[in-house]
N, C-alpha and C positions, 0 to 999 in steps of 0.2 A: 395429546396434540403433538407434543415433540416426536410420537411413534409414526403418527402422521405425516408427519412432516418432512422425514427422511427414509429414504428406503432402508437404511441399516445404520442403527443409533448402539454403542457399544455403553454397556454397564457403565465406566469410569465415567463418560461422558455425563450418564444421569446424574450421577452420584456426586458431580461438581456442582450440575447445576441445579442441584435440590440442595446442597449441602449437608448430605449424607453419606455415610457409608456405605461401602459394595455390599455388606450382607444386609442394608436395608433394601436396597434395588431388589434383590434377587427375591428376597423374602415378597418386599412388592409387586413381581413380575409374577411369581406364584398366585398371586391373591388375586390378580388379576385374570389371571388364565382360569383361575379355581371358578370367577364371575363371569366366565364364558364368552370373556376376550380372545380371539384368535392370535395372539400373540406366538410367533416362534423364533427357535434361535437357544443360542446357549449361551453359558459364562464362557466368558474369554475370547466370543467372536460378533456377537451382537446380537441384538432384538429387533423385529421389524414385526409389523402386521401382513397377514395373509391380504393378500391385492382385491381390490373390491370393499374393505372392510370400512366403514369410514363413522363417527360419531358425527350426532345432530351439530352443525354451525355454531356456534356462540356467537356474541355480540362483542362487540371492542369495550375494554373501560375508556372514559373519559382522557386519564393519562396516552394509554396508546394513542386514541385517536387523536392527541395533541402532538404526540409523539409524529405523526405524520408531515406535520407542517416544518417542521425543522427538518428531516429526510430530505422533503421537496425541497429546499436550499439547498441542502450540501448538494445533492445529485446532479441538479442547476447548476454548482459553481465548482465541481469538483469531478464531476464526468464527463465525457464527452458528450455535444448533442444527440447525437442517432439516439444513447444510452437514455439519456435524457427523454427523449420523445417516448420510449418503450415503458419508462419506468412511471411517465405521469398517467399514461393511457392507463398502467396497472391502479394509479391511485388513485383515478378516478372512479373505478368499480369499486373499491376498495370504503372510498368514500360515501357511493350512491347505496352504502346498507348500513350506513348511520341513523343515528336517530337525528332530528331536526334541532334537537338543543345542541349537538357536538358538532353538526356542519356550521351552526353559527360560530359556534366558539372557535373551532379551528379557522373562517374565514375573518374571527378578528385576529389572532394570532398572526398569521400569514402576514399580515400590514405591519404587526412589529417588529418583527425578524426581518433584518436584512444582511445581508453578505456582500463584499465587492467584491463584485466580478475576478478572476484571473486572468491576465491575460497571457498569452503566451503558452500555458499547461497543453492546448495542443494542437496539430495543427491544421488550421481550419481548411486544408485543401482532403484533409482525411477525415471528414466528420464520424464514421463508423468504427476507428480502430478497437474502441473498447469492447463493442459489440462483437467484430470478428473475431478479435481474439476469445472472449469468452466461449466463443462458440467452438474454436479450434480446441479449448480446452476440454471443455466439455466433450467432445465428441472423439477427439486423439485424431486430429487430422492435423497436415502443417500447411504454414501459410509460408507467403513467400513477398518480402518487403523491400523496398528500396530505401537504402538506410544513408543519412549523411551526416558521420561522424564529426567530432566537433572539431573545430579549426579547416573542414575539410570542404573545397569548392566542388569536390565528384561525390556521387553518388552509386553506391555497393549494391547487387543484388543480393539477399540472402535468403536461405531455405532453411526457417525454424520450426521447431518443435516448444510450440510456448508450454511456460512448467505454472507460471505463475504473475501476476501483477502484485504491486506495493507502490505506496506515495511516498515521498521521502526528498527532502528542501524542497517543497513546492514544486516537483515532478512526479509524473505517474512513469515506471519503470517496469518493463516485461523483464523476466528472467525465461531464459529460450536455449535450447541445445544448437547449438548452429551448428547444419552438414557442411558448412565449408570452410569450418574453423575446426569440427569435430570435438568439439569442447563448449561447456559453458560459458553463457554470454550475458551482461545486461543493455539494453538497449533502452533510451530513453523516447518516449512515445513522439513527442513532437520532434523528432529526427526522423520520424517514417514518413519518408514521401510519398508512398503509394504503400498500400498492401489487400491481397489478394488471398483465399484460403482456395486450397489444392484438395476437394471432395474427395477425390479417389487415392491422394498419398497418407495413407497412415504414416503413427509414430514408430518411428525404427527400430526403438528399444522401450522399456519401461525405464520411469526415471522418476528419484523420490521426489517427497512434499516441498514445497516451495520453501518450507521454514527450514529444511536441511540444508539449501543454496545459501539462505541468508546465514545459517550461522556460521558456514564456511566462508562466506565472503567476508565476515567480518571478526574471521581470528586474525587473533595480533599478528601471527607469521604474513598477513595477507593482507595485512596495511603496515604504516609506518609509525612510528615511536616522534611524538613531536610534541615540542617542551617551551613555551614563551613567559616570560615575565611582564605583568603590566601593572600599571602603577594603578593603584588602589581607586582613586577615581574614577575611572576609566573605566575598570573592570567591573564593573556594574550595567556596563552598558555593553557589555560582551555575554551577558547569561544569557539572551534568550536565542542567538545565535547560533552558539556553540555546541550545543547539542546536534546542530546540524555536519558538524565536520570531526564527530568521533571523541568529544569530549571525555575524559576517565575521572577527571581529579585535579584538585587545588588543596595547593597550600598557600598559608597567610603566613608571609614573611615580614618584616618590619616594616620596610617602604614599598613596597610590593606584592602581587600576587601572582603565585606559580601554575600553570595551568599547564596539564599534560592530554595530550589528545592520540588517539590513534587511527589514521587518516588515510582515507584511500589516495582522495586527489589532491596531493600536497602540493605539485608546481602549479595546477590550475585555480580552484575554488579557495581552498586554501591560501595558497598563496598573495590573492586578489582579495579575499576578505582581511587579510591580517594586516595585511596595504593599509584599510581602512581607518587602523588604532596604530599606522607606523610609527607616528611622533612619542607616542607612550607606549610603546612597545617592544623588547627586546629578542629576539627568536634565538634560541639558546642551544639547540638542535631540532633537524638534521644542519648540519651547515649548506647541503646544497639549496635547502630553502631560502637561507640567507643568500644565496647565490642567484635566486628565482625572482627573489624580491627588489633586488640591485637593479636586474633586468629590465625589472616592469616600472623601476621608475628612472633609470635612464633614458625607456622609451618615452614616458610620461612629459620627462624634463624636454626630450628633441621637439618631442608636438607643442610643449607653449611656447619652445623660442622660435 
């Protein structure tokens, strides 16, 4: 099924998700071809089936098709609508080759599950962006967006090459080569004010996996070193947070506790979240943070008097 399922599945990949060794794979793939499976390909570049080949349907376990009904919420609360609209039409086929004891089961589930809404994740004058983009990705075509960066009353045209999407503090974020920066970019989705895909302009260049951006984006050289002190109380009610603004490490000191983070947007997010535990809170470096946070509540102070 997994050979099915992909046009070209590499060895290692099997062999994770069997929890096996590469000379089981291989030995496997042998046995299989030996049973007069069309399987071709080699070690070290992948396995696919010959086009046309396909085994008889199986049925869903119980599990998976429960496994459905929780899908349907995130997808609901966590995708856009267009995405949203395409992905229940698919469950619903999906669903309509159940047995009658699992459509019951899954329509009492569905009433137990629930999720609240997001709001804001994105913006609802671009109901489609999730869709076009996958599509540009898929296909290696660019699109071209109107983008309104944040503190900013104008709005930017750009011509991207998207690489990749990821969620992360309760936003969904493209990572995209922008022609008019000529460098890598992340854009956050509900900043797109309009966006359009451009059929006839391919990708410029080849550009790697999404996962190569992110782990550049998040070497130490490429954020900041940021260090607060908070009184032990308190700091309990900073775990589930902090994880969002680059967390590394604590230490338990006497009457306090040391938290080190390393931080993309230290005068913005940052800054405005640490506002939150100011009264028990020390920031201990960078000091222009201490200087960010002065800012924000001098302003603070002018608007209640």
């Amino acid at each position: 099924m997994l050979l099915q399922a992909k046009p070209l599945v590499r060895a290692q990949d099997l062999a994770v998700r069997f929890e096996v060794s590469l000379r089981t794979i291989y030995r496997d793939i042998q046995a299989l071809q030996g049973a007069g499976v069309p399987i071709y390909g080699e070690a070290g570049i992948g396995y696919a089936l010959v086009q046309g080949y396909k085994i008889p349907p199986t049925s869903f376990t119980r599990e998976e098709a429960l496994s459905f009904a929780a899908a349907e919420k995130l997808i609901a609360n966590y995708f856009d609508k267009d995405l949203y609209l395409h992905f229940s039409t698919a469950m619903n086929k999906m669903k309509s080759i159940l047995r009658t004891a699992d459509k019951e089961d899954i329509a009492t589930v569905e009433e137990k599950v629930f999720l609240k809404p997001k709001e804001h994740v994105f913006n609802q004058k671009v109901p489609a962006a999730l869709s076009i983009l996958l599509k540009s990705i898929a296909q290696k075509v660019q699109v071209v967006v109107d983008y309104q960066k944040s503190g900013s009353a104008t709005v930017d045209e750009r011509n991207l090459e998207p690489i990749g999407l990821f969620h992360e503090h309760g936003f969904w974020y493209l990572m995209a080569y922008c022609l008019l920066r000529n460098d890598y970019r992340q854009f956050r989705l509900d900043r797109i004010q309009e966006i359009k895909l451009i059929a006839n302009q391919r990708f410029t260049k080849q550009h790697e996996e999404l996962a190569y951006y992110l782990k550049k984006d998040n070497d130490p050289e490429a954020t900041v070193r940021v260090v607060i002190q908070v009184s032990k109380k308190f700091a309990a009610y900073m775990q589930w947070d902090r994880n969002y603004y680059g967390f590394v490490g604590e230490r338990e000191m006497e009457d306090y506790i040391e938290m080190t983070f390393q931080c993309r947007e230290v005068l913005h997010g940052f800054a405005r979240w640490v506002l939150m535990f100011g009264d028990q809170t020390t920031i201990v470096e960078p000091e222009f943070l201490r200087d960010r946070v002065r800012e924000l509540l001098q302003a603070q102070l002018a608007r209640v008097q």
